[in-house]
C-alpha positions as CSV (number, residue, x, y, z in Angstrom):
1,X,-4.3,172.6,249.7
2,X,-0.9,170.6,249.9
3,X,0.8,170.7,252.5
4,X,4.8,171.6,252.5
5,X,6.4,171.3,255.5
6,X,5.6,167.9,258.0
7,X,7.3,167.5,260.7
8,X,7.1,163.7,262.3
9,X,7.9,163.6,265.7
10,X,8.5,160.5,268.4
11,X,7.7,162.5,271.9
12,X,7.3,161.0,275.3
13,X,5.2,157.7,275.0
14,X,7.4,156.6,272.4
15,X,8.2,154.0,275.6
16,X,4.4,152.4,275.6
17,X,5.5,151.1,272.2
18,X,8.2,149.2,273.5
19,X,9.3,146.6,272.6
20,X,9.7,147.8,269.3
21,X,11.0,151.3,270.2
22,X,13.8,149.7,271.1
23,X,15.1,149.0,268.3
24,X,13.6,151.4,265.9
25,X,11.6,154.9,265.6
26,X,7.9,154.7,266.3
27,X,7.1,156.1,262.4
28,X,8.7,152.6,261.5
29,X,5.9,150.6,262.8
30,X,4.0,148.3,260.5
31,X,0.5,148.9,260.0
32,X,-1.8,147.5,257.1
33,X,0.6,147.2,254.2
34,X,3.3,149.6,255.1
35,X,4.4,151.7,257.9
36,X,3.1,154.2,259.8
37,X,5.5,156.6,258.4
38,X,4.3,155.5,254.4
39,X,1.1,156.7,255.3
40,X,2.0,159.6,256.7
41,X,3.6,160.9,253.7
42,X,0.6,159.4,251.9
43,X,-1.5,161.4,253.8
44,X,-0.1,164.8,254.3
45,X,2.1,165.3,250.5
46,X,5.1,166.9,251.7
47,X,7.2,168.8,249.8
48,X,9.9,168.4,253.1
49,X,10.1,165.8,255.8
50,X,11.6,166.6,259.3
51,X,12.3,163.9,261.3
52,X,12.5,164.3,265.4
53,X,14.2,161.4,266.8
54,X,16.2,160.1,269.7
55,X,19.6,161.0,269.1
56,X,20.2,157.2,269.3
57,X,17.8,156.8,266.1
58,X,19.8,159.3,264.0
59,X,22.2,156.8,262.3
60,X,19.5,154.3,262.0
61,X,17.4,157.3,259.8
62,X,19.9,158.4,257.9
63,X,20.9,155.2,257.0
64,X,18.1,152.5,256.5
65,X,15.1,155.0,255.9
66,X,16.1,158.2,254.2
67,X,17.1,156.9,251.5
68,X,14.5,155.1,250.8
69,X,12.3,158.5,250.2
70,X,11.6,160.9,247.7
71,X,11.0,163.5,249.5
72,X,14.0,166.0,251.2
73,X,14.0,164.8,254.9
74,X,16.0,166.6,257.2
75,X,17.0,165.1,261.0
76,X,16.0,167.2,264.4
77,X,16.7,170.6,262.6
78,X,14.8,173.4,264.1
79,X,11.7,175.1,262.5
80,X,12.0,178.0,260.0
81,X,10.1,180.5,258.7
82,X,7.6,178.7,256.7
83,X,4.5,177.1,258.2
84,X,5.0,173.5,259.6
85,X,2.4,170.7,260.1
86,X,4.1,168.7,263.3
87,X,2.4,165.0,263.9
88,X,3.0,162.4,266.6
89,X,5.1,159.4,265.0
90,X,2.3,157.0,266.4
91,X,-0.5,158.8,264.1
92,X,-2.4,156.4,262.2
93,X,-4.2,157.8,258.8
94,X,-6.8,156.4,257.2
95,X,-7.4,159.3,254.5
96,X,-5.7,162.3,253.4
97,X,-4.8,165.1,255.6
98,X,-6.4,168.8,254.8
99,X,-4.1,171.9,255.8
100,X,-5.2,174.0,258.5
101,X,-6.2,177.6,257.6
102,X,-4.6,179.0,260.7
103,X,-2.3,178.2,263.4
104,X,-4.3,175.7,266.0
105,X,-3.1,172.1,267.9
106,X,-3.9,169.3,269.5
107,X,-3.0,167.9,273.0
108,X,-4.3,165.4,274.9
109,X,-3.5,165.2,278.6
110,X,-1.0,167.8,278.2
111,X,0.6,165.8,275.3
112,X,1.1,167.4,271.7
113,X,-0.8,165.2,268.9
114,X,-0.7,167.9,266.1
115,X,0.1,171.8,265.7
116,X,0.0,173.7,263.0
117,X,2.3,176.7,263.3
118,X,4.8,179.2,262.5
119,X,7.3,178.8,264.9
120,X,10.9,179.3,263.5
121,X,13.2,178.2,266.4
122,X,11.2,175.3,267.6
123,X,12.8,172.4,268.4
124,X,13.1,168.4,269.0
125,X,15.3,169.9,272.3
126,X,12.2,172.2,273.1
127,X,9.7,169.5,273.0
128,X,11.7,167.4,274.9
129,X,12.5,169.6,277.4
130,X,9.1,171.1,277.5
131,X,10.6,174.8,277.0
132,X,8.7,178.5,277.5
133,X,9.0,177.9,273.5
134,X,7.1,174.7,273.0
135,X,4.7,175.8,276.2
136,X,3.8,178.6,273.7
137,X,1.8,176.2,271.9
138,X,-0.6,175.4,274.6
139,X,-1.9,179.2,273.7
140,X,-3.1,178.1,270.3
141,X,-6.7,177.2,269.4
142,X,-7.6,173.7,269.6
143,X,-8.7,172.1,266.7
144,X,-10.2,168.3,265.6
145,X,-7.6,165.7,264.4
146,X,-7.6,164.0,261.4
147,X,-6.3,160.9,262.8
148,X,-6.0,158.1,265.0
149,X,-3.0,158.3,267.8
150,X,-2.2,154.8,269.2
151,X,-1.2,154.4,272.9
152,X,0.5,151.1,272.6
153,X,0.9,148.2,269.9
154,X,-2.4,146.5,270.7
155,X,-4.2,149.6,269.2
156,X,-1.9,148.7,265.7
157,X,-3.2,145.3,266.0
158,X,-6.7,146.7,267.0
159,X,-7.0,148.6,264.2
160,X,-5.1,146.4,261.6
161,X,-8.1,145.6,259.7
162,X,-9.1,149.1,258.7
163,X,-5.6,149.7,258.1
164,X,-5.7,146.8,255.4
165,X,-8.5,148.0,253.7
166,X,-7.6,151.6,253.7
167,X,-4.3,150.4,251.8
168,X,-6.3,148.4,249.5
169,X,-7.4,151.5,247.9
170,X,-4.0,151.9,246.3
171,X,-3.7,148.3,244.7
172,X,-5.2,147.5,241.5
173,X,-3.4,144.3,240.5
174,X,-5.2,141.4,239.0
175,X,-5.6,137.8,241.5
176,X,-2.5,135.4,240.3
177,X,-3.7,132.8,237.6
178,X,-4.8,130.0,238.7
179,X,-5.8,130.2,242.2
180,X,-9.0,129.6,243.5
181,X,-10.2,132.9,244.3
182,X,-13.7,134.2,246.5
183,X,-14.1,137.7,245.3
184,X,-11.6,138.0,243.1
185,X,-12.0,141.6,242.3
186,X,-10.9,141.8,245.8
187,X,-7.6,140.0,244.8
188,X,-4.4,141.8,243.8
189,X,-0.8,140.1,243.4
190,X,2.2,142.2,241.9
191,X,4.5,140.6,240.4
192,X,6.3,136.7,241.2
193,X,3.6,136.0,243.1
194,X,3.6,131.9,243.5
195,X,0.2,130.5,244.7
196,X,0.5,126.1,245.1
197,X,-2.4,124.1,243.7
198,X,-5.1,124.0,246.0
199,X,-4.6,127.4,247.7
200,X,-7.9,129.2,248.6
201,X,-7.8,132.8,248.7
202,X,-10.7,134.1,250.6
203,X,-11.6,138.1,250.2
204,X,-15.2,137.7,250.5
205,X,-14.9,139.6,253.9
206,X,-11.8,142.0,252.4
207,X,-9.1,142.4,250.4
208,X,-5.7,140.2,250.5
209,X,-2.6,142.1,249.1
210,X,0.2,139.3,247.9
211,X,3.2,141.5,247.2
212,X,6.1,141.0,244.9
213,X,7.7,137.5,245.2
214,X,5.4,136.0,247.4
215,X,4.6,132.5,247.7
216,X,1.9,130.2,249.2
217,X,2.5,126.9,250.1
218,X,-0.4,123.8,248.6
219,X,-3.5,123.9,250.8
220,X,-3.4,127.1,252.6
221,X,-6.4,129.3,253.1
222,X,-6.2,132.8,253.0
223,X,-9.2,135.5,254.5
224,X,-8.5,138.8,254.0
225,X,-8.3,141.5,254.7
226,X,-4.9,140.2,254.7
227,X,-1.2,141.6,253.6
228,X,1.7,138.7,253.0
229,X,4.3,141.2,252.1
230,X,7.8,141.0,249.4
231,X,9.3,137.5,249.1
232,X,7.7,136.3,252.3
233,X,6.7,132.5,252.3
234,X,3.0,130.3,253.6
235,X,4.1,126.8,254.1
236,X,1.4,124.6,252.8
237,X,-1.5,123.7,254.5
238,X,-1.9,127.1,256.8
239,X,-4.9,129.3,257.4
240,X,-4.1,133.0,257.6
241,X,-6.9,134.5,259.1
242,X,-8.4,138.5,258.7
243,X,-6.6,141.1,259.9
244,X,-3.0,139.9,259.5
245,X,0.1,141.6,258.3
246,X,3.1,139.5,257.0
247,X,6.3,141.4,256.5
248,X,8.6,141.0,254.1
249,X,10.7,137.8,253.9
250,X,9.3,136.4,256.7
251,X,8.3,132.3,257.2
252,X,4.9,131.9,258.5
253,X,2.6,128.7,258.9
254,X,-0.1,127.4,261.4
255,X,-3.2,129.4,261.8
256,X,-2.0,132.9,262.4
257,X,-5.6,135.5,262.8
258,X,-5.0,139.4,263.1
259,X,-1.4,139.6,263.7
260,X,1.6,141.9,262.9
261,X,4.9,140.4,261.6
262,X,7.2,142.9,260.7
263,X,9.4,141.3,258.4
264,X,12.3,138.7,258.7
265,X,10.5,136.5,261.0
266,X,10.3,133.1,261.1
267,X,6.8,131.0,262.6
268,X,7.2,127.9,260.0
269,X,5.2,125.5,261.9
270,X,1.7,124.1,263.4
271,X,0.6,126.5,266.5
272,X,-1.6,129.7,266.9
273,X,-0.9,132.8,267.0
274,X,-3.4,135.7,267.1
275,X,-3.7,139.1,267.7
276,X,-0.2,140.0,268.3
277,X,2.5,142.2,267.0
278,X,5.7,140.6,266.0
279,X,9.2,142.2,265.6
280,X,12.0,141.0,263.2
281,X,14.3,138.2,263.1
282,X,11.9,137.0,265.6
283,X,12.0,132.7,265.6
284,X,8.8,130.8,267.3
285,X,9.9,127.5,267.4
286,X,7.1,124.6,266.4
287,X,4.0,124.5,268.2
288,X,4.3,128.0,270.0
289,X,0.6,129.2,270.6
290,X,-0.5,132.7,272.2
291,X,-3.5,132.6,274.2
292,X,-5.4,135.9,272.9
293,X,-8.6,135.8,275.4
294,X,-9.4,135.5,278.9
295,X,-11.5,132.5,280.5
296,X,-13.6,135.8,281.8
297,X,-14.6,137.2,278.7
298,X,-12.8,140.1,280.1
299,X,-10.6,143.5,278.4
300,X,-7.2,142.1,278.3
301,X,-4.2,144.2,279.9
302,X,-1.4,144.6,277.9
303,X,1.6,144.5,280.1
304,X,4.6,146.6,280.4
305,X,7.1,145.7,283.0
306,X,5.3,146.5,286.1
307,X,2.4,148.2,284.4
308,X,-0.8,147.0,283.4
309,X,-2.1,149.2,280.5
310,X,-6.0,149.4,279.4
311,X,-6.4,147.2,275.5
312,X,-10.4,148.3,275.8
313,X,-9.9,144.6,274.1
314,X,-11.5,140.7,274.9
315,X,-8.8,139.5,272.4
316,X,-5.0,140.7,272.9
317,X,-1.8,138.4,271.9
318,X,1.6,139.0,272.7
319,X,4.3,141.0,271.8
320,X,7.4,140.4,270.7
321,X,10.2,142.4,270.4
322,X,13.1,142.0,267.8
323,X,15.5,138.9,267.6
324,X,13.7,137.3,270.2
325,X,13.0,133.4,270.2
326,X,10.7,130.5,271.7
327,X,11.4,127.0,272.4
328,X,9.3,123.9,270.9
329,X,5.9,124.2,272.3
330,X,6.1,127.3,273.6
331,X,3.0,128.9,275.5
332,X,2.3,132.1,275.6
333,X,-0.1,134.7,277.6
334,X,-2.8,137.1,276.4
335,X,-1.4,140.5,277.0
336,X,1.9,139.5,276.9
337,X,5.2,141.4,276.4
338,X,8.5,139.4,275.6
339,X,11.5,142.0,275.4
340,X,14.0,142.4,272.4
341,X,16.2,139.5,272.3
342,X,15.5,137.7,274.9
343,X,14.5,133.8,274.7
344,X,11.8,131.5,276.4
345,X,12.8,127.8,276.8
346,X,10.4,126.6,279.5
347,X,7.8,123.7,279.6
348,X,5.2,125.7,281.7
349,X,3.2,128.9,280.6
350,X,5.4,131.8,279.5
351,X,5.8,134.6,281.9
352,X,3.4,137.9,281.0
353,X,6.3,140.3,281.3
354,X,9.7,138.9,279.8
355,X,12.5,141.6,280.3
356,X,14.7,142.5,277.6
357,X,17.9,140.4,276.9
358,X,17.1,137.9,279.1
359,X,17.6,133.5,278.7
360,X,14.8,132.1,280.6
361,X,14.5,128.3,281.2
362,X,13.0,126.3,283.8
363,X,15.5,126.3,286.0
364,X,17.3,129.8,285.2
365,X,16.7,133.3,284.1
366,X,19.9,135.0,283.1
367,X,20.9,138.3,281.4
368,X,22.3,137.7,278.0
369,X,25.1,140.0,276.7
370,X,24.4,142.3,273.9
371,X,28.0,140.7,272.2
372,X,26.4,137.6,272.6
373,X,23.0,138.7,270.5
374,X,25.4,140.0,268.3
375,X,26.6,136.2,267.7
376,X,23.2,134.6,267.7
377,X,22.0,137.3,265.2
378,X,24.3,136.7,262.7
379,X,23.7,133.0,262.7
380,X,20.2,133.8,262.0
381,X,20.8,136.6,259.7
382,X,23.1,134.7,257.4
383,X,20.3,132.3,256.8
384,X,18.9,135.5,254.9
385,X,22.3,136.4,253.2
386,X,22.3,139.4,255.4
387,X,24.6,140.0,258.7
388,X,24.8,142.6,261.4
389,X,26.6,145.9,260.6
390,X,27.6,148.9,262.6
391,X,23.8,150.4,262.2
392,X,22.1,147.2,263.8
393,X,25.1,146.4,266.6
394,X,24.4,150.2,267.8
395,X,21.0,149.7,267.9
396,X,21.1,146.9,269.6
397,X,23.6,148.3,272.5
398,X,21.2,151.5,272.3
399,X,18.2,148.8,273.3
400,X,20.6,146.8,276.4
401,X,21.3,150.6,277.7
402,X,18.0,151.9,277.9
403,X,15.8,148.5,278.5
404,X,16.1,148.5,282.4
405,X,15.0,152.2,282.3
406,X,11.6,151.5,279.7
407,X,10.6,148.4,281.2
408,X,10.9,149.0,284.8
């Protein structure tokens, strides 16, 4: 049975995602090949989208991502009469959604995961202020989910692989001539794909998706299961290891192994990064290396502000949040968190928790004014042909307001 009405909502622990809830809805998250929110429609075949968001988000989803949708989305308007299936914006899918035959839900720890219902009234307000209307649902019969439900961005990166190959599924493009490929069947480039002489692409262990006017640079390796998304660039001579997501138009070389970028980002140069999640416009300068694994063998903690939250991981990265940057030579921790624009220029390990909006040097660590991210991210931007507009500077404010309050 199809379903009709889906209902996508951020809820509480949209703040364990931060960074990268700062600056953008949790559905927006980058997973595989696309975003949560792509395999969400994927999954469930809507014939209407609601969207529950902060009201701080609205502008940004009206503007940068319903348009980019075929399906009628609507914006924090209240259930109706007809039947809706609600999901948290951090579910994961890995194969298509069946429709419940009766009303029933999902909580965990007193948080809602997915309901099915008929509940016309019901609101983004309700869930937010945990009303008698949305305590209704608690009287519903559990059910299974169908899904995975991250708790932080170490469990995208965790599960990054299967992500890859579930998206596989839905490419059927031949390798690009020429290249020297291991399991080619496992291959697919669309079109204006550019792969150098000597370029090794590797899928023997996976797929590796090269989508529409990517390059890669002489030399490289490539081991899928790996995603190097729309007009993104390999410099020559990298290794791209399993499990990593390049998003569109970013700059990547070095070894970089099971790693999110989300697009715009540059990492040009020699260094390692691995197992991390990456936001956009992000800049590592040459030689920056994560450390993703502890001298002990041990789970690495993923840190937020003063909390310490469980990876159930031996390998963890950093992340780091938009328009941020690194010096030359930067080093950085396993578990880390650098916050959205904020800027690391020091000759000693990097700090594990880096606040938001913050210029930290060896002998400083000051606040940086949103007007003056505003500056430094149209330099970078324009390097792109693209600029701040009103969209991105609200955003941006939005994230300076509400940093102290998520990462304290």
């Amino acid at each position: 049975m199809r379903i009709m009405h889906v209902v996508l909502f951020e809820g509480s622990l949209w703040t364990d995602f931060a960074p990268f809830t700062l600056t953008r809805p949790v559905f927006m998250l980058r997973s595989g090949a696309s975003t949560l929110l792509d395999k969400q429609i994927r999954a469930t075949r809507p014939t209407r989208l609601s969207l529950w968001v902060r009201q701080e988000m609205v502008d940004y989803v009206r503007t940068r991502i319903i348009p980019t949708l075929s399906v009628p989305v609507t914006i924090n308007m209240p259930l109706d009469d007809e039947p809706a299936l609600m999901l948290a914006a951090r579910t994961l899918h890995f194969s298509a959604m069946e429709r419940p035959a009766s009303e029933c839900v999902v909580f965990d720890d007193g948080l809602l995961k997915f309901a099915y219902v008929k509940a016309p009234g019901l609101s983004h307000d309700d869930m937010l202020a945990r009303s008698p209307r949305f305590a209704a649902l608690h009287d519903l019969p559990n059910t299974m989910p169908q899904a995975r439900f991250g708790r932080h961005w170490g469990d995208l990166v965790a599960w990054n692989e299967e992500s890859l190959l579930t998206d596989s599924i839905h490419w059927s493009e031949p390798p690009p001539p020429g290249a020297t490929c291991l399991a080619p069947g496992n291959v697919h480039a669309r079109s204006g794909v550019n792969v150098a002489p000597g370029v090794v692409l590797d899928a023997s262990r996976g797929p590796i998706l090269l989508d529409q006017g990517a390059s890669i640079g002489a030399n490289s390796v490539i081991e899928g299961p790996c995603y190097i998304g729309q007009n993104a660039r390999v410099q020559p001579l990298s290794c791209i290891r399993p499990g990593t997501t390049i998003g569109p138009v970013c700059r990547v070389g070095g070894e970089i192994s099971n790693t999110i970028f989300l697009g715009y980002s540059n990492k040009s140069h020699d260094g390692f990064i691995g197992d991390s999640y990456i936001g956009e416009w992000v800049n590592c300068g040459a030689g920056t290396t994560t450390s993703n694994l502890k001298s002990t063998y041990g789970e690495v903690r993923l840190t937020h502000g003063p909390r310490q939250l469980p990876s159930g991981r031996m390998l963890l990265g950093t992340g780091i949040g938009d328009h941020a940057k690194t010096a030359t030579h930067t080093q950085l921790p396993a578990g880390g968190y650098i916050g959205v624009a904020s800027m690391i220029a020091v000759s000693h390990r990097g700090a594990k928790f880096t606040p938001s909006f913050r210029f930290v040097t060896d002998e400083s660590d000051e606040s940086t004014p949103v007007e003056k991210c505003y500056e430094i991210a149209n330099r970078m931007m324009a390097r792109r042909e693209k600029s701040l507009d009103d969209v991105d500077k609200a955003v941006l404010a939005y994230a300076a307001r509400i940093a102290p309050e998520v990462e304290k």
